[in-house]
C-alpha positions as CSV (number, residue, x, y, z in Angstrom):
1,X,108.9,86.4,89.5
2,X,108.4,86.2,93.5
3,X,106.9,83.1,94.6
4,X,107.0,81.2,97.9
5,X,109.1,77.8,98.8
6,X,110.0,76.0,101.6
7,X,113.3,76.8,101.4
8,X,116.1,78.8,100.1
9,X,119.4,77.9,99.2
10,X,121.8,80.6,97.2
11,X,125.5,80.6,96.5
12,X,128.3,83.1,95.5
13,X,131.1,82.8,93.3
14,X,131.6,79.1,92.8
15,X,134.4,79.9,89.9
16,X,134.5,76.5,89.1
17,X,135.3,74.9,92.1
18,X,133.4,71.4,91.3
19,X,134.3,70.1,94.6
20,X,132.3,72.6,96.6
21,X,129.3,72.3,94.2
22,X,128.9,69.1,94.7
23,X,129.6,69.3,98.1
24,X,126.3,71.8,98.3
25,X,124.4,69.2,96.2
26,X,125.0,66.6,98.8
27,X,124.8,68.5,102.2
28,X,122.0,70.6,101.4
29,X,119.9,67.6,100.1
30,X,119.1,68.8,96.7
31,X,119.8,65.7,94.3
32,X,119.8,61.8,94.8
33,X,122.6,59.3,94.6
34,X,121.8,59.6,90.8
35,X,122.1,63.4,90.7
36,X,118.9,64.3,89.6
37,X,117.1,66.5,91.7
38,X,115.7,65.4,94.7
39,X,114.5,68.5,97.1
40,X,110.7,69.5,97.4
41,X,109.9,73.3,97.2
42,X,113.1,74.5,97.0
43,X,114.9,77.0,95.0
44,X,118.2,76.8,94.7
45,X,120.0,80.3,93.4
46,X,123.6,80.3,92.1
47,X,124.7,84.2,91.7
48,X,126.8,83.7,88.8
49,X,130.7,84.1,88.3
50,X,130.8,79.7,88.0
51,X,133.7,80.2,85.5
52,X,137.3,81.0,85.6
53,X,140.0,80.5,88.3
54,X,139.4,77.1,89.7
55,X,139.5,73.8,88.1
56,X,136.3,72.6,86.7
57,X,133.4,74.8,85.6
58,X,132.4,72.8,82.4
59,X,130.9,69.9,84.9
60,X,129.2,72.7,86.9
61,X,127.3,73.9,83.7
62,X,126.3,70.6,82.9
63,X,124.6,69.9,85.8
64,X,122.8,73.5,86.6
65,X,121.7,72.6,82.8
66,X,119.9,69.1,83.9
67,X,119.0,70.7,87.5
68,X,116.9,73.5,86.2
69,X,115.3,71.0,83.6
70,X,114.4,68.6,86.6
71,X,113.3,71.0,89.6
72,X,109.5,72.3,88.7
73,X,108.9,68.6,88.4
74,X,109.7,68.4,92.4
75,X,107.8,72.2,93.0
76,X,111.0,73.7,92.9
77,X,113.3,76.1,90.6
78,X,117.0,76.3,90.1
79,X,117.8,79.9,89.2
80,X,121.7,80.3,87.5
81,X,122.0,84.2,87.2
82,X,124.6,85.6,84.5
83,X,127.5,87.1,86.4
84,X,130.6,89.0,85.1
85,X,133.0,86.1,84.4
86,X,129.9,84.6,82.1
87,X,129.9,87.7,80.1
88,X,133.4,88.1,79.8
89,X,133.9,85.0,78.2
90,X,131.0,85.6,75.9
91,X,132.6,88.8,74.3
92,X,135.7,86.3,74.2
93,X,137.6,87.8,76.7
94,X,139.6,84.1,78.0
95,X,141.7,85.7,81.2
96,X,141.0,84.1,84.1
97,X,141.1,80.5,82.9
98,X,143.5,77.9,83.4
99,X,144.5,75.3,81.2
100,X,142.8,72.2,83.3
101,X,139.4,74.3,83.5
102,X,139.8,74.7,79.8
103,X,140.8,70.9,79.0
104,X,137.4,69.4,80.4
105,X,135.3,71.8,77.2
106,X,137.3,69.5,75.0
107,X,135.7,68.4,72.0
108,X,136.3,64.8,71.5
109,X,135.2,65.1,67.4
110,X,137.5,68.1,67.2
111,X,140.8,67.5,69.0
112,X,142.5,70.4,67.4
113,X,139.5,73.1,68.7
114,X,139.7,74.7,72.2
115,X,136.2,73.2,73.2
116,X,136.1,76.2,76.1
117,X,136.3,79.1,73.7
118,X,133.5,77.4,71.3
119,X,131.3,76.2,74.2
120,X,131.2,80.5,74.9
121,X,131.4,81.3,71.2
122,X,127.8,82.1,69.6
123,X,125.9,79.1,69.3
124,X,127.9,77.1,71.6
125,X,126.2,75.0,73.8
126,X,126.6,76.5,76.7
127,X,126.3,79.9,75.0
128,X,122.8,79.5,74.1
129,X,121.9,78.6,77.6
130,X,124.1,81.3,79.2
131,X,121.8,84.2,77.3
132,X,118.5,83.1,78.1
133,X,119.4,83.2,82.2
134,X,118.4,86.1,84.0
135,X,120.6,89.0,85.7
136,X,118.4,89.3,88.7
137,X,115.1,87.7,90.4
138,X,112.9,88.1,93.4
139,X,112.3,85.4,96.0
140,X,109.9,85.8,98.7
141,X,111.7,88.8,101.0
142,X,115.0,88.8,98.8
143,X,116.0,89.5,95.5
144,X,119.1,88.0,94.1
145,X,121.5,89.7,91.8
146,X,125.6,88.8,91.0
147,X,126.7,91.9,91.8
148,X,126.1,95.3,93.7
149,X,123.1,97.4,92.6
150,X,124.7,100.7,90.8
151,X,122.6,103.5,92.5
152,X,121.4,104.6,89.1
153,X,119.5,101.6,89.1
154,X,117.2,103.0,92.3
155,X,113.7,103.2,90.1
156,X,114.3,100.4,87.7
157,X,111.6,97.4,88.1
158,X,114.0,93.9,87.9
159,X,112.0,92.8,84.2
160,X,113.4,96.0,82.6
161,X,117.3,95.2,84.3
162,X,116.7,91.6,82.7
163,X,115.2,92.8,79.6
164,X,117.9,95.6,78.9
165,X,120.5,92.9,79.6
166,X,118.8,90.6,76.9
167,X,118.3,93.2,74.5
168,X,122.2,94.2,74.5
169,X,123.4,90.2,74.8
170,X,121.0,90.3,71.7
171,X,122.3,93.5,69.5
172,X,125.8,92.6,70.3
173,X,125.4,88.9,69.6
174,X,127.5,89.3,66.2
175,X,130.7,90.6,67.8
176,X,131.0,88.3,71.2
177,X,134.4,87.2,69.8
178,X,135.5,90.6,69.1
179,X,137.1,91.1,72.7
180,X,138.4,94.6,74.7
181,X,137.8,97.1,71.5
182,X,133.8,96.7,71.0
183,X,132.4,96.1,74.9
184,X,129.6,98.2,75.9
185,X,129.7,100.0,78.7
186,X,126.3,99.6,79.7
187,X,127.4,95.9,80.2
188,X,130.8,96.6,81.4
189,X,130.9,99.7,83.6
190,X,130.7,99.3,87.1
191,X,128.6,102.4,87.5
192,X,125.7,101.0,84.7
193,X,125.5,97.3,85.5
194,X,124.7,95.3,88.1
195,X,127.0,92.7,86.3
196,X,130.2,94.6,87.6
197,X,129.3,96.9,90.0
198,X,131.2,96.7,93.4
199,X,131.6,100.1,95.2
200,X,128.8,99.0,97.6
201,X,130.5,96.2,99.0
202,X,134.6,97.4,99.0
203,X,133.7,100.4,100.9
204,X,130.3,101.6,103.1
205,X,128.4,104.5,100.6
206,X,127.1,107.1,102.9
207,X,124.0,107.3,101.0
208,X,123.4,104.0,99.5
209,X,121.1,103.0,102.1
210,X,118.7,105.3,100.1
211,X,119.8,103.6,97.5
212,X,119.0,100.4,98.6
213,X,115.4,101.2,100.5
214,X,113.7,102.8,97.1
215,X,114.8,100.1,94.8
216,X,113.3,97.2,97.5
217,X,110.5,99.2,98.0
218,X,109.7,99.6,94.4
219,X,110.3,96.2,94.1
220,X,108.1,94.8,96.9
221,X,111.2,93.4,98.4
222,X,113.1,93.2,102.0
223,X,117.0,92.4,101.4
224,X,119.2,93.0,98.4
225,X,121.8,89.5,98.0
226,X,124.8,89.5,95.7
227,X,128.4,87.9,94.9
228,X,131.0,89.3,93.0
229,X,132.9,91.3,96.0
230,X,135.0,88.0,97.7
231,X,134.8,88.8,101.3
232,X,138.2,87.1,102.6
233,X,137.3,86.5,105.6
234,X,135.1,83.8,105.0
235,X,132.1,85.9,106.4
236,X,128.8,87.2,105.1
237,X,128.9,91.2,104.4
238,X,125.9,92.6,106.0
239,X,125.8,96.4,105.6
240,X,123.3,99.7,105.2
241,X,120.7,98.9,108.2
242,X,121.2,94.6,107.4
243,X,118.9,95.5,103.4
244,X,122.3,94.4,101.7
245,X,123.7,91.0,102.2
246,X,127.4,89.4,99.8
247,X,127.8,85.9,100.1
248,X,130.8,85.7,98.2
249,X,133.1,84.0,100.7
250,X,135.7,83.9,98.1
251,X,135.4,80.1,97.9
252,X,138.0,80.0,94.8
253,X,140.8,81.2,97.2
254,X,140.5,78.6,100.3
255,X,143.5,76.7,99.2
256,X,145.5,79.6,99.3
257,X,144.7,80.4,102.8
258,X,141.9,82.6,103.0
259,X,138.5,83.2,102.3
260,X,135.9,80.1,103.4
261,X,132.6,77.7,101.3
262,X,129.8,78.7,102.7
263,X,126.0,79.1,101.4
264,X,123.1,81.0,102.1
265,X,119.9,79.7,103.9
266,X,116.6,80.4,104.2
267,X,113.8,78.0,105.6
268,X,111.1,78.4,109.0
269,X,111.5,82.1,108.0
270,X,115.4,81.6,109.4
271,X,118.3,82.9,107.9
272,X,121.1,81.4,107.7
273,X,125.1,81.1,106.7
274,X,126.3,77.7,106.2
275,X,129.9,76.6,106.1
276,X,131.9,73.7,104.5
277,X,134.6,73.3,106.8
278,X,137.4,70.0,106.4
279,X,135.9,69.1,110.0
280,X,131.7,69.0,108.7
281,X,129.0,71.6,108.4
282,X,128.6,74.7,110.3
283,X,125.5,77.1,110.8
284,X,125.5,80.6,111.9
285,X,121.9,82.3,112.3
286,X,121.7,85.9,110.5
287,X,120.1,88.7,111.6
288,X,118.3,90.5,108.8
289,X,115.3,93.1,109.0
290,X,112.5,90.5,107.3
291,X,109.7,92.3,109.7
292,X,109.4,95.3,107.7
293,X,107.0,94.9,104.5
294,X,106.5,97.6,102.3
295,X,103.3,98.1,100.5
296,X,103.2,100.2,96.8
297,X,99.8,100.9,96.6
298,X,99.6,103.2,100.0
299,X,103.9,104.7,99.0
300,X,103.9,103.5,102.6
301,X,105.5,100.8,104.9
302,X,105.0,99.0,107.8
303,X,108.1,98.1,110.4
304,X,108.2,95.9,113.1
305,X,106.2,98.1,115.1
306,X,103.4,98.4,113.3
307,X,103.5,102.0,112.5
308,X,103.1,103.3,109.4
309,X,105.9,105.5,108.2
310,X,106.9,107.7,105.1
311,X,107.9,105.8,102.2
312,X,111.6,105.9,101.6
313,X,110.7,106.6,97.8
314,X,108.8,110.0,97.5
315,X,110.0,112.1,94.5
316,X,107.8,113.6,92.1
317,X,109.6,111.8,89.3
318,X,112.4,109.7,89.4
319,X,116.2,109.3,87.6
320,X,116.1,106.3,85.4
321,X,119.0,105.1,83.6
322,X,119.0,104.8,79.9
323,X,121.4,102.6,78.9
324,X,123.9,104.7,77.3
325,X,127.5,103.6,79.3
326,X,127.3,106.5,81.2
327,X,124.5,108.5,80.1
328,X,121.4,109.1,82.5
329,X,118.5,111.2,82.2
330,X,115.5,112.5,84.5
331,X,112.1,110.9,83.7
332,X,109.3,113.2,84.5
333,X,105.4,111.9,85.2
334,X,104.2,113.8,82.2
335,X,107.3,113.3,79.5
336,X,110.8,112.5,79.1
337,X,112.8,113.6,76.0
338,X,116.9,113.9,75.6
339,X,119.1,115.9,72.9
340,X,118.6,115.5,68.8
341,X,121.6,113.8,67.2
342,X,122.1,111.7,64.1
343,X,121.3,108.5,65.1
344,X,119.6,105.2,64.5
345,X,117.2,103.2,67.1
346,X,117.8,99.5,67.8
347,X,115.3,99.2,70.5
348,X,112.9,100.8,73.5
349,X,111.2,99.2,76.3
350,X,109.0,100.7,78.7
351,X,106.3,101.2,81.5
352,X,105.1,102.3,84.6
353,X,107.0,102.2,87.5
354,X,105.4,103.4,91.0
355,X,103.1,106.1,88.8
356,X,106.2,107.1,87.3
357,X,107.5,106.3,83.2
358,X,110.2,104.2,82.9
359,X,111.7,104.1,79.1
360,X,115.1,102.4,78.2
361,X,116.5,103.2,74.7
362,X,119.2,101.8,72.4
363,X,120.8,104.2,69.4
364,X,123.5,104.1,67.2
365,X,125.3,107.0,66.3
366,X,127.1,107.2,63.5
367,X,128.9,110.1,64.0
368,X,130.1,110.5,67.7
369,X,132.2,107.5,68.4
370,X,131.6,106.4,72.6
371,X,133.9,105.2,75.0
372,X,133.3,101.8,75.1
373,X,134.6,101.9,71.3
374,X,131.2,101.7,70.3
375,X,128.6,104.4,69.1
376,X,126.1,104.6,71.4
377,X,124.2,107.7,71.9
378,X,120.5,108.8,72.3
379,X,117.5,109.4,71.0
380,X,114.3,111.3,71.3
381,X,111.7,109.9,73.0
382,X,108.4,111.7,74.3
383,X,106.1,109.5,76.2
384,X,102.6,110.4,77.8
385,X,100.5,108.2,80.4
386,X,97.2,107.4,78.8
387,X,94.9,105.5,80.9
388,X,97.3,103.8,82.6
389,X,99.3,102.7,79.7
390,X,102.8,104.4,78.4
391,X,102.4,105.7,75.0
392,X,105.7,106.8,73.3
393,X,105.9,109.1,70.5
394,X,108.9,108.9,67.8
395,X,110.1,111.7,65.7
């Protein structure tokens, strides 16, 4: 949900570097000398990734726990989005951490237990919290997401990325521990989730610019933000026309010689990079396109100019990815419907995106084994628009 504040403060990767978190607490003004939270219409974002690889992630947790608890009380939000390390460690994949992260999950009443792997076990404590957080949120001209946007993603709305996300955390909920053999690729593959996805960033995509203008457009947005690709040069990655901005500085590798701390900024309708340095804080303005607005009731927008121009979204119907690993299909205005198989539904959401249906389904099929190790296939869906309503139809 898109609402305005004062100002905006988001962060990368923090992989458990406590140090740096704290430092950001402090600097940026956001809690008191007790920790709580202090700062007035303010939303603070973390991208996700805050496990693995550094020393102390179990702290961090804690306090984006009490933070988001104690922020609408000051007119502000703290928004932890799930990133890739999150999700690894859910499906009980434990590669990335070190013994000393590990150590501070200790469970005093159980000295025998590894307090990490229960705290990400189902109906650990941190577990339960970790499922309910969202993948991906708007605020004011930028949306926030931990990862690169996979262009299949181009027509989504962000509720249906959230609510596919939940609704696989959800059917999968029984096998988290299960590790490499059951992982759906729809959460895992770089080209179906926004999770992992990292092409964007590692190398310029001659026609993600596309990409990137119809899925801000359709989502009344002006800049895509994201983690997960560790820029090691300690600089913000601003690519395709300025609409795509990393701010993973790759803060977990600073000791090792590269890489730098450094936070996003937004306030006055300024953006800004900020850096933790050993000598004090640094700003360096950004330059981002924020003067063009684009308006989805005319499919037209407006730049700096004032001219209107063509939308950059202006197909008669629109791919939309069902969330099959790698299986797509082409939504049309009037139907959508894919290939018979013997299968089973677990779920279906859906509605209208930009006059166009927009459907996601979850099967199981019993006889045609996937590559994730799981069996997901699809299943026939025919939908109609009815007086402005989506009305599916199951055989």
């Amino acid at each position: 949900m898109a609402r305005a504040f004062k100002r905006i403060i988001a962060v990368g990767d923090l992989h458990a570097e406590a140090d740096f978190y704290r430092d950001i607490l402090r600097a940026c003004e956001l809690t008191d000398s007790d920790g709580r939270f202090a700062a007035s219409e303010t939303a603070f974002v973390v991208l996700g990734n805050v496990c693995d690889r550094g020393p102390d992630s179990a702290s961090i947790y804690r306090s984006l726990i009490q933070l988001q608890a104690q922020a609408p009380k000051r007119g502000s939000r703290v928004y932890t989005l799930l990133g890739k390390h999150e999700l690894m460690n859910l499906f009980g994949i434990h590669l990335d951490s070190s013994k000393s992260e590990r150590a501070l999950y200790q469970e005093d009443s159980d000295p025998e237990a590894t307090g990490f792997e229960h705290a990400f076990a189902p109906g650990g404590w941190l577990a339960r919290w970790l499922v309910t957080l969202p993948v991906v949120v708007r605020i004011d001209p930028f949306i926030f997401a931990p990862a690169d946007l996979p262009p299949v993603f181009r027509d989504l709305q962000l509720a249906d990325i959230n609510r596919a996300v939940k609704q696989e955390l959800d059917q999968h909920a029984r096998s988290f521990r299960r590790g490499d053999a059951d992982l759906p690729l729809s959460l895992f593959s770089p080209e179906t989730s926004i999770l992992c996805s990292d092409a964007a960033g590692q190398h310029a995509q001659p026609d993600y610019t596309t990409v990137l203008h119809t899925f801000l457009h359709n989502n009344r947005a002006n800049i895509y933000v994201c983690g997960h690709t560790p820029q090691t040069s300690g600089v913000f990655l601003k690519r395709y026309e300025g609409r795509y901005l990393c701010i993973d500085t790759a803060a977990s590798f600073v000791s090792q010689g590269f890489g730098a701390r450094a936070v996003f900024e937004w306030v006055n309708n300024e953006a800004r990079e900020l850096l933790f340095t050993t000598t004090g804080l640094r700003t360096r303005k950004l330059s981002l396109p924020l003067s063009q607005t684009y308006s989805s009731s005319d499919r037209a927008y407006t730049a700096g100019d004032g001219k209107k121009k063509p939308a950059p979204c202006e197909p008669a119907d629109a791919v939309f990815p069902l969330f099959f690993g790698v299986y797509p299909l082409r939504l049309f205005a009037a139907s959508v419907a894919s290939t018979a198989c013997s299968c089973a539904p677990i779920g279906a959401t859906g509605g209208i995106v930009n006059r166009t249906i927009a459907i996601s389904v979850w099967c199981r099929d019993y006889d045609r084994p996937s590559l994730s190790g799981g069996t997901h296939s699809l299943f026939i869906v025919h939908a109609s628009v009815c007086h402005g309503g989506l009305t599916p139809h199951l055989p």
